[in-house]
N, C-alpha and C positions, 0 to 999 in steps of 0.2 A: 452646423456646430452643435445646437442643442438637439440633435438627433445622435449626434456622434456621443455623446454626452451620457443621455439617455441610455441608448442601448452598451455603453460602459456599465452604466449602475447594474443596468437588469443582469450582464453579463457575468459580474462580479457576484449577486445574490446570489445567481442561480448556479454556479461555481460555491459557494459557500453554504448553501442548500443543500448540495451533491457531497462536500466535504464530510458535515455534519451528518447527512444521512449515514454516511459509510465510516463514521465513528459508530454512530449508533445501533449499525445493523451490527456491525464487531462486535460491540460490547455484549446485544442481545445474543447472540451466536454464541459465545462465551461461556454467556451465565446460562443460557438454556441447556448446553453439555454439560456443563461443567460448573451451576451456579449453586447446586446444594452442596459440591463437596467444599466450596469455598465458604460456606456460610456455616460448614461444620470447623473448618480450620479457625472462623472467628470466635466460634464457640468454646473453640477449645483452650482461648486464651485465658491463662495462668496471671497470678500477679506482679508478674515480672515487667517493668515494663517496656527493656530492651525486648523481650520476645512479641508485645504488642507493638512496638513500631516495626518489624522486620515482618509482622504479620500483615500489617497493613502496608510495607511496598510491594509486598507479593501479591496479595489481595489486584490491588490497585496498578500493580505493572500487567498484573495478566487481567483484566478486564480493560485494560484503556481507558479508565473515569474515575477520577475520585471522587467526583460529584456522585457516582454508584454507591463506592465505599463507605462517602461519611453518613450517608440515608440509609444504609445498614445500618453502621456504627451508631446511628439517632436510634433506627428502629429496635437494637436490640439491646437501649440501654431502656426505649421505653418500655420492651417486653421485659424486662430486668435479667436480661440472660447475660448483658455486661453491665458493670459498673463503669462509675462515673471515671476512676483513675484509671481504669483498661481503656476505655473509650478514650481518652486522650493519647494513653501512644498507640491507637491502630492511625487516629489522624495526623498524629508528627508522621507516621510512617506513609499516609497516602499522599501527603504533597511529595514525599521523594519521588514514593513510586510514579506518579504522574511525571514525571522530568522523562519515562522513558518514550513518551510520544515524542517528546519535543527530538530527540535522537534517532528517533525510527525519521521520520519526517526530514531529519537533519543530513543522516546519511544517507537513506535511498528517494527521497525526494530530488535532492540537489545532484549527488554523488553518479546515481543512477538513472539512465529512461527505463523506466518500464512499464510505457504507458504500452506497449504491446501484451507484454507479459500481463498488465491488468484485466487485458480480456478474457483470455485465457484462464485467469483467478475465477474469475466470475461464472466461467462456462463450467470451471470444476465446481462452484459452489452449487451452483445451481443443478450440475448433475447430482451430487450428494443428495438433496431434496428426498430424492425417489429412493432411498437406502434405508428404509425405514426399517427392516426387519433387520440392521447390523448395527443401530442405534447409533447410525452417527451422523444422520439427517439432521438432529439439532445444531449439527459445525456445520453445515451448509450456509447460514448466515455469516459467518468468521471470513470465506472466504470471498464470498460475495463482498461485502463490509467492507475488505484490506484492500479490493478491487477498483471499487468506487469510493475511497478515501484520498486514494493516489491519481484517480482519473479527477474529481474535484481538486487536487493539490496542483494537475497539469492546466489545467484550466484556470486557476487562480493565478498560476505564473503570469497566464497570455492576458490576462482582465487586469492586472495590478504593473503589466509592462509599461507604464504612466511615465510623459513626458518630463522634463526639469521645469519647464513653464506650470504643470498641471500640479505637481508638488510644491511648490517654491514657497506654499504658508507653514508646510512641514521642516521646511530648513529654518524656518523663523523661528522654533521651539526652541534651538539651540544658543540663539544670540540674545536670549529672557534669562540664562539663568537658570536660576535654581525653581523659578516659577515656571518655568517651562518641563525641567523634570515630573514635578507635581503633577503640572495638566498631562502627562502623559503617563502618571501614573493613576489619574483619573480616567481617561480613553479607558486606557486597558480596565479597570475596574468596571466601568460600565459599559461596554463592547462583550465583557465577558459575562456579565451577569443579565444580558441581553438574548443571547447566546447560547449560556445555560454549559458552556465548555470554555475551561481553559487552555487544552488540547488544541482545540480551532482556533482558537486567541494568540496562541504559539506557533500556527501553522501559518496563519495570516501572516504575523511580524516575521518570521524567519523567508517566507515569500516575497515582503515588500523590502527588507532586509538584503537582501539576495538580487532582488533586482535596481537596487541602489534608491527606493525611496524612503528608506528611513537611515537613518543614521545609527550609531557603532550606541549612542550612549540614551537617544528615544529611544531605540528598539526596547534596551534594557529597563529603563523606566515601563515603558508600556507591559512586559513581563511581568515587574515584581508588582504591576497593579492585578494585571491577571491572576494573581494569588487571593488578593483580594475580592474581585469578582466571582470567582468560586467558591464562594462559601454562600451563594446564594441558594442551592439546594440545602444544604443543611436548616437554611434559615427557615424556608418553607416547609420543611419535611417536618420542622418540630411546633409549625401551630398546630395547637389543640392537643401537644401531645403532651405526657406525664414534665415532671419538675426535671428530672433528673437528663431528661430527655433536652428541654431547653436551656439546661447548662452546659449541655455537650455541645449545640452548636455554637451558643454564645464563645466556649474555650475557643472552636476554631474558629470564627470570627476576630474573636480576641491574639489569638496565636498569628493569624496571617497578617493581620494589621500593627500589631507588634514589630513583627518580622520586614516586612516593607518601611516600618518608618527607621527602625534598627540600620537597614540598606541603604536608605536615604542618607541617614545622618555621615554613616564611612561612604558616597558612592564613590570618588574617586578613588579611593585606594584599593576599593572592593572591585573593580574594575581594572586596575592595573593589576591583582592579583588573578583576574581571570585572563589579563592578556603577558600574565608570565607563564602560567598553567598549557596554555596554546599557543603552539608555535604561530611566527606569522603576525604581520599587525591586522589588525579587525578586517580592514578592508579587503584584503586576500580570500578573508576565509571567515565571513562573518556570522554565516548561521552556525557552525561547530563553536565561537565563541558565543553566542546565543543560549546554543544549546549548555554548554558549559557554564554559564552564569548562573542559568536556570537548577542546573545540579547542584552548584555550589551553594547557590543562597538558600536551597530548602534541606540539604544536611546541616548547614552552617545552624541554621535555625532552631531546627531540631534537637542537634547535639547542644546549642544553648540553653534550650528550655527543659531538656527531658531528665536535667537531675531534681528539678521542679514540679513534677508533676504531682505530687502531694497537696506541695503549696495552691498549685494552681487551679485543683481540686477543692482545695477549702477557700480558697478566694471565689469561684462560681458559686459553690453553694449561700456565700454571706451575702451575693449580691442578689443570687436568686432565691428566696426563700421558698422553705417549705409554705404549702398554702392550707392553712389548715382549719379551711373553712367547711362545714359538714356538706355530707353527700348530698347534694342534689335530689327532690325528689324524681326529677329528668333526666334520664339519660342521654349524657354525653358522648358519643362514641370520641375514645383517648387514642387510635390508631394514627398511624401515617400516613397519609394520604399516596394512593397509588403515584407509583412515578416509574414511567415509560423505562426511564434507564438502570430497570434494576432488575434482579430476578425474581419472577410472579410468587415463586415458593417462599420468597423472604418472608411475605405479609403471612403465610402461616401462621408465624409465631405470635406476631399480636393477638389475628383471630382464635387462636386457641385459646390464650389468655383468656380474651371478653368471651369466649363458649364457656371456659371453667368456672369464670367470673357470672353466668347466666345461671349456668348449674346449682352455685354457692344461693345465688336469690331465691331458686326453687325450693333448693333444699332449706332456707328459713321460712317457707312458706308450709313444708311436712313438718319442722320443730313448731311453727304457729299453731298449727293444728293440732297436736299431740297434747299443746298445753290445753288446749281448749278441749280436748276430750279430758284431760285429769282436771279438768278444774273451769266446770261449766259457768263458772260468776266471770268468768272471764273473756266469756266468748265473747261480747260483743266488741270486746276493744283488739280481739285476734282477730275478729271478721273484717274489723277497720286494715289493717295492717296488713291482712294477705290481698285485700282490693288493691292497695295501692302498690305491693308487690307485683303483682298481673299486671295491671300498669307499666310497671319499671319494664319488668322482662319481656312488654308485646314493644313496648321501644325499641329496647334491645332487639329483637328480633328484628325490625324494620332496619334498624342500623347496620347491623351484621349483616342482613342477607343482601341489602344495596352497595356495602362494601367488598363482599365474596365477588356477588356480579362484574364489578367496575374490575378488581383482579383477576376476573377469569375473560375479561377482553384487554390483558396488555398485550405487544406487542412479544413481552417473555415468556408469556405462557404458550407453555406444550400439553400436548394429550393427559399426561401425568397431574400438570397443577392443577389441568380445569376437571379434571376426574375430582381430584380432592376439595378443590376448592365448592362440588355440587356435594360431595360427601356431606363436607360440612355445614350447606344450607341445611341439607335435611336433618341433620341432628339438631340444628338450630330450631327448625319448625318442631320436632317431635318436642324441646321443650318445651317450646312458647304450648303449644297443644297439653304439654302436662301441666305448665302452671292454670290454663284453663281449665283442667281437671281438677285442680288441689282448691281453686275457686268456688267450682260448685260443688263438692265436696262440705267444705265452709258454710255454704248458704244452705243446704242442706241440712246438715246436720245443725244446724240454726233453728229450724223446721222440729229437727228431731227430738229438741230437749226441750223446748217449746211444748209441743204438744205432750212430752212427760209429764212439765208441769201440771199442765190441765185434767192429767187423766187421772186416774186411780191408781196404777199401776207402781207397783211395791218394787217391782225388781233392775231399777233403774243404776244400781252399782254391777250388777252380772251382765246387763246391756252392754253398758261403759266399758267394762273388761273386754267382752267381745269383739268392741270396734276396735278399742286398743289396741290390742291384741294383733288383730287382722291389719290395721295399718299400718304397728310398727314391721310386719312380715313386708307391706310394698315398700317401704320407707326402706328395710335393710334393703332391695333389691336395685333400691335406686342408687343406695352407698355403694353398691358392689357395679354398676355402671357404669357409675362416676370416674369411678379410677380409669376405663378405658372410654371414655366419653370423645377425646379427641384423638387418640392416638393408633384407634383402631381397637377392636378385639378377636382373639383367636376362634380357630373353630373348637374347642375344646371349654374356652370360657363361653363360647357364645352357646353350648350344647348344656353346659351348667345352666345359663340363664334362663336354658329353654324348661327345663325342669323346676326354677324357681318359681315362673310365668306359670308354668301347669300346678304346679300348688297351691297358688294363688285363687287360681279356675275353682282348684278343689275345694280349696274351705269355702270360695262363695257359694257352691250347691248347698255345702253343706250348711253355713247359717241359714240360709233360704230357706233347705226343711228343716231347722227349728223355727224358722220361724214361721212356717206357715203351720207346724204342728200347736204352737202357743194361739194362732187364731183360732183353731179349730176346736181349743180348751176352753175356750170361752176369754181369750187375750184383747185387749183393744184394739179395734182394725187398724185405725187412723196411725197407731203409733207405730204397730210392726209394718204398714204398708210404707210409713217414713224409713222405717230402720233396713226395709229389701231397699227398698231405693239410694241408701246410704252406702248399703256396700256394695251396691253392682257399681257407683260412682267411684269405689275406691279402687273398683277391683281394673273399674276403666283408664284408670292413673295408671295401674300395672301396666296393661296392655298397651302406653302410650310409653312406659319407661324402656317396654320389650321391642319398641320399636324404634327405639332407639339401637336397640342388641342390630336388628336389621338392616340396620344402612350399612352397605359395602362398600 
């Protein structure tokens, strides 16, 4: 008995292991084809916010996961490419979209065998693999994924075919009451946020549903808990990240839990209106009434809350304040944490962000210095300030290049994102290498008005002009970088840069023989041996900003 027992459980994991997997290879198959042109569609949302919810059931019908969608939708309110009020209708719109598993599942799960025809999915997925030169080896996961979603789904039938004796505490749920809906709107919350899918959570109940161990009105509670449950990626995807970022999930947490106690309070009548919608009393045909509850109460929902969305917008924000505590002198990397089920090119956007944001540090690092060339009483509190600048940005640089890495081993990355995602280490290093240039630079030229002091030496404002001079030339080289720092640069800007880097070269010769001409005049050694040293240091910033221009 307790072997029969036993090997049920294992059975059933290992069936809901196979299921989940072959969501997840789907999803990744998906967004690996097809995951930038969908993360441009998000972008391209407007302030309307009927076109944000119709974007996000599209989004979220054609990836198979809204748990994907609203870790976009976090990710790119934290990169601020959406707002806080866009961001809420892509997620009224991805709980619809998500209802369309519970119907694929609904109709060819029950409706159809095709656990033969699964093999067959799988044999073509897997032949696609090797299609690499027609680019469409990245849908080779899709078909694999729908393969072994439904081979999991066959397997959960035979593991969940469970006696009336081995159920008989599940029929106890019904004769508690309205305390018994709760607890199975509790299962489903934590079953699904276990899980990590609503999708499987809905596959599960319309299987034990189907096979007659759950009943017409638990099944339905266990659903509208699974709404709930999934919002456990949102929750996770927004520690550590920006404000605006944690008020988006908190909405859809807020929204789904709304929306389930909304359902509790009508469930009977909410339920007869799903069994006048569907022919047939439940029992007949109870996963299309399943699946139909499911559809109903996340448009119901949606079409509730979505003339609200302003409101609900300035309600998040009073609860979440702004935090407007000064910057940290440590750097906190504000990203979202890699997550398996999304597309690898998503995290782009942030890292871009914190590279432009690395750039902005450096670049107050050449204003620190500028001022300290016009205005030497100064230097020593500019010397303090670009230390601990260097600091900042060699953090940064540790953060960014451990987050690139962790993105360029998910599961969604193709040939393309780990290409870019190594791009971007190395521009990342080429900075952290220039803010150590702008460094000693600093210390340097600390050395070099130092020993003005001390010398004799009269021509201490035509010096100053000189350096000036020569480092606002790398300083503009660096602004004109900047602009294609993340986005890539042409061969035509990168053939300009190449000519600005060789100007650079040029005027260092050329201070070098003034200045070795001024030693020979009888100039003080000590200071012009500081002042070559000064500018080969600056001209080495150059050659770290040009190496930047070379990363392809």
């Amino acid at each position: 008995m307790l072997l029969d027992i036993f090997g049920q459980v294992l059975g059933f994991v290992g069936s809901l292991c196979l299921l989940l997997f072959g969501m997840n290879m789907l999803s990744n198959g998906i967004q690996k084809g097809a995951g930038r042109n969908l993360q441009k569609l998000l972008e391209k949302i407007t302030g309307n916010r009927f076109a944000a919810v119709i974007t996000g059931i599209a989004v979220t019908a054609i990836i198979q996961s809204s748990g994907a969608t609203t870790v976009m939708v976090v990710s790119f309110v934290n990169a601020e490419i959406l707002t806080l009020t866009q961001a809420i209708g892509v997620i009224f719109g991805a709980n619809i979209g998500t209802t369309v598993t519970a119907w694929i599942v609904s109709f060819f799960g029950f409706s159809f065998s095709i656990s033969a025809s699964a093999i067959s999915l799988f044999g073509i997925g897997y032949i696609l693999k090797y299609f690499k030169q027609f680019r469409i080896h990245n849908f080779a996961d899709c078909f694999m994924g729908f393969a072994l979603l439904f081979m999991g789904l066959g397997l959960l039938k035979d593991t969940l075919s469970l006696g009336p004796s081995s159920v008989a505490f599940l029929q106890k749920f019904n004769s508690i009451g309205a305390a018994g809906l709760v607890l199975g709107v509790f299962i489903g919350a934590l079953v699904t946020a276990l899980i990590h899918s609503s999708s499987a959570m809905t596959a599960i109940v319309l299987t034990m549903a189907a096979n007659g161990t759950l009943t017409w009105e638990l099944s339905a509670a266990i659903v509208l808990g699974s709404n709930i449950g999934s919002t456990i990626d949102a929750v996770m995807s927004s520690f550590g990240a920006t404000v605006n970022a944690r008020r988006t999930a908190m909405v859809h947490v807020g929204f789904n839990v709304a929306g389930t106690l909304i359902a509790l309070i009508v469930f009977r009548p909410f339920l007869s209106v799903v069994d006048f919608i569907v022919p047939g009393i439940p029992s007949e045909n109870i996963t299309t009434h399943i699946a139909m509850l499911h559809t109903i109460f996340n448009i119901s929902a949606t079409l509730l809350f979505v003339p609200f969305v302003d409101q609900i917008a300035l309600l998040a924000t009073r609860l979440i304040r702004d935090d407007k505590a000064l910057e940290n002198e440590h750097y906190k990397f504000p990203a979202i944490l890699p997550y398996s089920h999304v597309s690898a090119d998503l995290y782009s956007f942030q890292i871009q962000k914190e590279i432009v944001r690395m750039s902005i540090k450096v670049m107050e690092m050449f204003d620190s210095i500028t001022n300290a060339i016009t205005n030497s009483k100064s230097i020593g509190t500019e010397n303090e300030y670009v230390n601990k600048l260097e600091n900042y940005v060699d953090e940064m640089n540790e953060a960014i290049t451990n987050f690139l890495q962790k993105c360029s081993r998910l599961p969604t990355a193709n040939s393309t994102d780990r290409y870019h995602f190594t791009r971007l280490i190395q521009v990342t290093d080429c900075l952290e290498n220039l803010s150590d240039e702008c460094t000693s630079i600093m210390h340097t030229m600390v050395k070099f008005f130092a020993a003005f002091e001390t010398s004799t030496h009269t021509e201490k404002p035509v010096r100053s002009k000189e350096i000036s001079d020569y480092f606002e030339m790398v300083r503009f080289f660096f602004e004109q970088v900047c602009i294609y720092i993340t986005t890539g640069i042409s061969d035509e800007e990168r053939l300009r840069a190449q000519y600005m880097e060789q100007s650079i070269d040029d005027k260092l010769r050329e201070l070098r023989h003034f200045s070795r001409k001024r030693i020979e005049n009888g100039g003080d050694v000590k200071t012009e041996l500081n002042y070559i040293d000064l500018v080969r240091k600056i001209e080495k910033a150059g050659a770290c900003i040009f190496g930047i221009v070379q990363v392809r």
